[in-house]
N, CA and C atoms as an extended XYZ file, in Angstrom:
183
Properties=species:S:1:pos:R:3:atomname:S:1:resname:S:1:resid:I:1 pbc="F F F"
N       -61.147       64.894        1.436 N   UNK     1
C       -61.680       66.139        1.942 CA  UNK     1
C       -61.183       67.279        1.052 C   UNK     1
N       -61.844       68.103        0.835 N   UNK     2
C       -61.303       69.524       -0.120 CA  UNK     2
C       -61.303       70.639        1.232 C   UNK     2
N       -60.537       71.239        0.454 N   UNK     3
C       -59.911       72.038        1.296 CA  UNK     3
C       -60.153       74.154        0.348 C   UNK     3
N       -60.217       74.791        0.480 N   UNK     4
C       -60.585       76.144       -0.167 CA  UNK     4
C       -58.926       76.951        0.823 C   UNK     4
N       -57.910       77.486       -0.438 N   UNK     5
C       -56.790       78.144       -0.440 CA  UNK     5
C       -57.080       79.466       -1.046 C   UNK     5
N       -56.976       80.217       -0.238 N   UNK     6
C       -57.058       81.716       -0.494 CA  UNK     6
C       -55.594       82.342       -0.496 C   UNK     6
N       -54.957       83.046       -1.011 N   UNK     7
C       -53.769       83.804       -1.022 CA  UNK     7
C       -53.661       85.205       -1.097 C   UNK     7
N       -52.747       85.913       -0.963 N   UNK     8
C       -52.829       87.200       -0.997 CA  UNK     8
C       -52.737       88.142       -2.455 C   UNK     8
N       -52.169       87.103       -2.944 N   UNK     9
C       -52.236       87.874       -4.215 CA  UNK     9
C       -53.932       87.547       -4.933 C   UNK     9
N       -54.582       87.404       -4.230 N   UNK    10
C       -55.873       87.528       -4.919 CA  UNK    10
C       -56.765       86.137       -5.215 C   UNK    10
N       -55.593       85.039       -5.465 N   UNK    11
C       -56.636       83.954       -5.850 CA  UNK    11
C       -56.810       83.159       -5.382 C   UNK    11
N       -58.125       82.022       -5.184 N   UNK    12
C       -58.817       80.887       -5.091 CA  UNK    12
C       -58.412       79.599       -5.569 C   UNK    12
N       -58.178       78.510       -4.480 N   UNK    13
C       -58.679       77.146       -5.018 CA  UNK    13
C       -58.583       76.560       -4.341 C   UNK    13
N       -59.183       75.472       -5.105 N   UNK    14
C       -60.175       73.900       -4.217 CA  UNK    14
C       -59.060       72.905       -4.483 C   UNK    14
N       -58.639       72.224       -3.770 N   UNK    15
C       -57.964       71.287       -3.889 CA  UNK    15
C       -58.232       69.861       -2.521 C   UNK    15
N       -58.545       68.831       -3.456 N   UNK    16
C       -58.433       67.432       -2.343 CA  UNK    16
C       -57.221       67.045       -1.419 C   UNK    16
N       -57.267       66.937       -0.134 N   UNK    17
C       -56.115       66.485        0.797 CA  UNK    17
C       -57.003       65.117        1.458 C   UNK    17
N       -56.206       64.471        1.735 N   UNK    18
C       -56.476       63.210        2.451 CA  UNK    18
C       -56.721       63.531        4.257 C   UNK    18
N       -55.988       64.000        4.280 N   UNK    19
C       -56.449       64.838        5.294 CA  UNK    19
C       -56.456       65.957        6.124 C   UNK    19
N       -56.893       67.368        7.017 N   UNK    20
C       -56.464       68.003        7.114 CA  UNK    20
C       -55.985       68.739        8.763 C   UNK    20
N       -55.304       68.569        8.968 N   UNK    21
C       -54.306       69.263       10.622 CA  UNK    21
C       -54.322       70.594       10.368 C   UNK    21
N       -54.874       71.515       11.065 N   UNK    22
C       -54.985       73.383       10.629 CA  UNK    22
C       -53.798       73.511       11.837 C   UNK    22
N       -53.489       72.651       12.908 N   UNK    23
C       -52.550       73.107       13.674 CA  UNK    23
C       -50.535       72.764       12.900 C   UNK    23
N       -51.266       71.556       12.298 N   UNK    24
C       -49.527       71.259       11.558 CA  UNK    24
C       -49.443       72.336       10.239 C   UNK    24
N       -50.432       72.640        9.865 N   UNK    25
C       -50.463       73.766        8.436 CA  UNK    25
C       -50.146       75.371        8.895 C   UNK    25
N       -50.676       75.388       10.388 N   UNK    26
C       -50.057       76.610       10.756 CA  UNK    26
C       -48.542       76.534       11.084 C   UNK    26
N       -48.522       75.535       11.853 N   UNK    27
C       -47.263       75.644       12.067 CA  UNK    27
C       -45.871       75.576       10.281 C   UNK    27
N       -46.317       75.171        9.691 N   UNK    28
C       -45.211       75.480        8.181 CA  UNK    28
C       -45.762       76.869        7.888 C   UNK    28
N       -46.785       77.778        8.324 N   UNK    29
C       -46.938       78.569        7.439 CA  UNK    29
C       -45.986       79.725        8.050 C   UNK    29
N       -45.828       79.255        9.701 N   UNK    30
C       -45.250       80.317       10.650 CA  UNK    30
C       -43.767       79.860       10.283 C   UNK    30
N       -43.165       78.962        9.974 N   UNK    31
C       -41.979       78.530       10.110 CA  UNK    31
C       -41.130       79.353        8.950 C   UNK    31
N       -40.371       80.524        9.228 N   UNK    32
C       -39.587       81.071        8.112 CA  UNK    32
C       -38.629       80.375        7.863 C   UNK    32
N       -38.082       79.026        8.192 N   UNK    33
C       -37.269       78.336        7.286 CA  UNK    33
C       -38.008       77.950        6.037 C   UNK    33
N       -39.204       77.930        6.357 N   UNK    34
C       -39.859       76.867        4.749 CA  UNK    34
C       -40.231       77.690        3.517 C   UNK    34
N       -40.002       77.453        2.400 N   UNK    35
C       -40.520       78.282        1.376 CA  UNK    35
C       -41.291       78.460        0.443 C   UNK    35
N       -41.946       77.036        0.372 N   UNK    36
C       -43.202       76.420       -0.197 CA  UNK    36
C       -43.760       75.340        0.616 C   UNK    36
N       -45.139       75.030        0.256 N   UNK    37
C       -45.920       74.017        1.057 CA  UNK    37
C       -46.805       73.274        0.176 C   UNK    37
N       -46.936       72.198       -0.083 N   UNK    38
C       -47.701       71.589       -0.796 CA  UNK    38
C       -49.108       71.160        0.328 C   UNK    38
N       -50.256       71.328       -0.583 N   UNK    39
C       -51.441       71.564        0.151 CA  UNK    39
C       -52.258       70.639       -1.600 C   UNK    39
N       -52.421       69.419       -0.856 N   UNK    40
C       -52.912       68.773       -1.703 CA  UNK    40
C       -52.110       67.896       -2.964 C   UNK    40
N       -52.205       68.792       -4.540 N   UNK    41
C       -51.548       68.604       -5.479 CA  UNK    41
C       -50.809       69.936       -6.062 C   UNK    41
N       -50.954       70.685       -4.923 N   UNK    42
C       -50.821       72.288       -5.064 CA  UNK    42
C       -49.741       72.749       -4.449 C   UNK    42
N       -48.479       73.596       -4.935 N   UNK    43
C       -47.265       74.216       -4.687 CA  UNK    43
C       -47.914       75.657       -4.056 C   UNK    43
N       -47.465       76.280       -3.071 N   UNK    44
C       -48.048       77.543       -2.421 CA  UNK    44
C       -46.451       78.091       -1.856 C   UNK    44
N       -46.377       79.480       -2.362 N   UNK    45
C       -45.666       80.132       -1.345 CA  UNK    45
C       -45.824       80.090        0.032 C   UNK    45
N       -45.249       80.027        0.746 N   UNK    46
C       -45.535       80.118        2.469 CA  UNK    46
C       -46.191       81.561        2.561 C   UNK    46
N       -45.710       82.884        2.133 N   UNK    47
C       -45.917       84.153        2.317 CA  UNK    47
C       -47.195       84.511        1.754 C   UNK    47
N       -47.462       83.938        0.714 N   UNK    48
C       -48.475       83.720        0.000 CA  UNK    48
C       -50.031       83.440        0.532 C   UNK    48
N       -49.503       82.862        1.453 N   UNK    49
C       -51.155       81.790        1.765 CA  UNK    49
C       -51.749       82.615        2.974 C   UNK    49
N       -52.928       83.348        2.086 N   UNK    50
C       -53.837       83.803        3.260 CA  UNK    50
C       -54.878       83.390        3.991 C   UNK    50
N       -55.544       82.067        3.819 N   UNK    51
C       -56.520       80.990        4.304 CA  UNK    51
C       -56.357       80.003        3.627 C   UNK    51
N       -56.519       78.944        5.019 N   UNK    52
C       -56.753       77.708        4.317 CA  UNK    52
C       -57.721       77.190        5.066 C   UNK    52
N       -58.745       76.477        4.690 N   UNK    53
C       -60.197       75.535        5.726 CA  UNK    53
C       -60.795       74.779        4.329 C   UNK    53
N       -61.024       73.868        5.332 N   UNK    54
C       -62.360       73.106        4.796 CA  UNK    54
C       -63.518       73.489        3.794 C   UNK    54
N       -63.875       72.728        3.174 N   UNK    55
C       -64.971       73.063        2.249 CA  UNK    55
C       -66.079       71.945        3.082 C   UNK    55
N       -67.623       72.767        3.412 N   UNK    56
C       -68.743       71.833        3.041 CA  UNK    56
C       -69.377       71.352        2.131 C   UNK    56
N       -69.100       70.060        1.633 N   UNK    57
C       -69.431       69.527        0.708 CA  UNK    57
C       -70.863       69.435        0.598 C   UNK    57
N       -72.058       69.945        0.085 N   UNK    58
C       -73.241       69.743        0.184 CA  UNK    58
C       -73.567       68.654       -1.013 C   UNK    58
N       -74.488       67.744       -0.328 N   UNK    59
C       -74.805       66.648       -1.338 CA  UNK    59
C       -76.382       67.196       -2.080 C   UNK    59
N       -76.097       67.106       -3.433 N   UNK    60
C       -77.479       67.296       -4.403 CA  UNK    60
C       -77.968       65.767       -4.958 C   UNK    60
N       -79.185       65.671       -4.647 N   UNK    61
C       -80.169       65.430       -4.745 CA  UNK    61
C       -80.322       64.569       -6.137 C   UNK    61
Protein backbone atom coordinates (compact mmCIF):
# COMPACT_ATOMS: atom_id res chain seq x y z
CA UNK A 1 0.00 0.00 0.00
CA UNK A 2 1.53 3.63 -0.54
CA UNK A 3 0.98 5.88 1.67
CA UNK A 4 1.34 10.17 0.71
CA UNK A 5 3.62 12.09 3.81
CA UNK A 6 3.15 15.64 3.95
CA UNK A 7 5.32 17.69 6.50
CA UNK A 8 5.52 21.02 7.63
CA UNK A 9 8.37 22.13 6.30
CA UNK A 10 6.81 21.99 2.92
CA UNK A 11 7.45 18.60 1.39
CA UNK A 12 5.85 15.52 -0.25
CA UNK A 13 6.25 11.80 -0.49
CA UNK A 14 5.04 8.52 -1.57
CA UNK A 15 6.35 5.83 0.12
CA UNK A 16 5.22 1.80 0.24
CA UNK A 17 4.19 0.36 3.84
CA UNK A 18 2.98 -3.11 4.17
CA UNK A 19 0.56 -1.91 6.03
CA UNK A 20 -1.21 0.96 7.42
CA UNK A 21 -2.85 1.65 11.34
CA UNK A 22 -3.67 5.74 11.24
CA UNK A 23 -4.62 4.97 14.95
CA UNK A 24 -0.95 3.36 15.94
CA UNK A 25 0.73 6.32 13.63
CA UNK A 26 -1.16 8.79 15.62
CA UNK A 27 -0.45 7.57 18.53
CA UNK A 28 3.89 7.91 17.88
CA UNK A 29 3.15 11.12 16.39
CA UNK A 30 1.42 12.34 19.81
CA UNK A 31 3.97 10.56 21.93
CA UNK A 32 6.73 13.30 22.96
CA UNK A 33 9.04 10.65 24.04
CA UNK A 34 9.67 9.63 20.32
CA UNK A 35 11.83 11.53 17.96
CA UNK A 36 11.68 9.98 14.69
CA UNK A 37 9.30 7.50 12.98
CA UNK A 38 9.96 5.41 10.21
CA UNK A 39 6.98 5.35 7.76
CA UNK A 40 7.86 2.89 5.19
CA UNK A 41 11.70 3.23 4.06
CA UNK A 42 11.44 6.79 5.28
CA UNK A 43 13.06 8.55 8.56
CA UNK A 44 10.46 11.54 9.61
CA UNK A 45 10.76 13.88 12.43
CA UNK A 46 7.79 13.32 14.77
CA UNK A 47 7.29 17.34 14.80
CA UNK A 48 7.66 17.32 11.34
CA UNK A 49 4.85 15.23 10.02
CA UNK A 50 1.86 17.08 8.95
CA UNK A 51 -0.29 14.22 7.11
CA UNK A 52 -0.11 10.97 6.58
CA UNK A 53 -3.07 8.72 4.41
CA UNK A 54 -3.37 6.50 1.87
CA UNK A 55 -2.89 6.89 -1.73
CA UNK A 56 -5.64 5.67 -4.43
CA UNK A 57 -3.96 3.74 -6.59
CA UNK A 58 -5.83 4.13 -9.94
CA UNK A 59 -5.24 1.32 -12.41
CA UNK A 60 -4.45 2.48 -16.29
CA UNK A 61 -5.59 0.75 -18.85
Amino acid sequence: MKVKITTHSGNEYLTDVESYDANDLNEKINDQSIITILIGNKIFSRIDIKFVGPVEEIETI
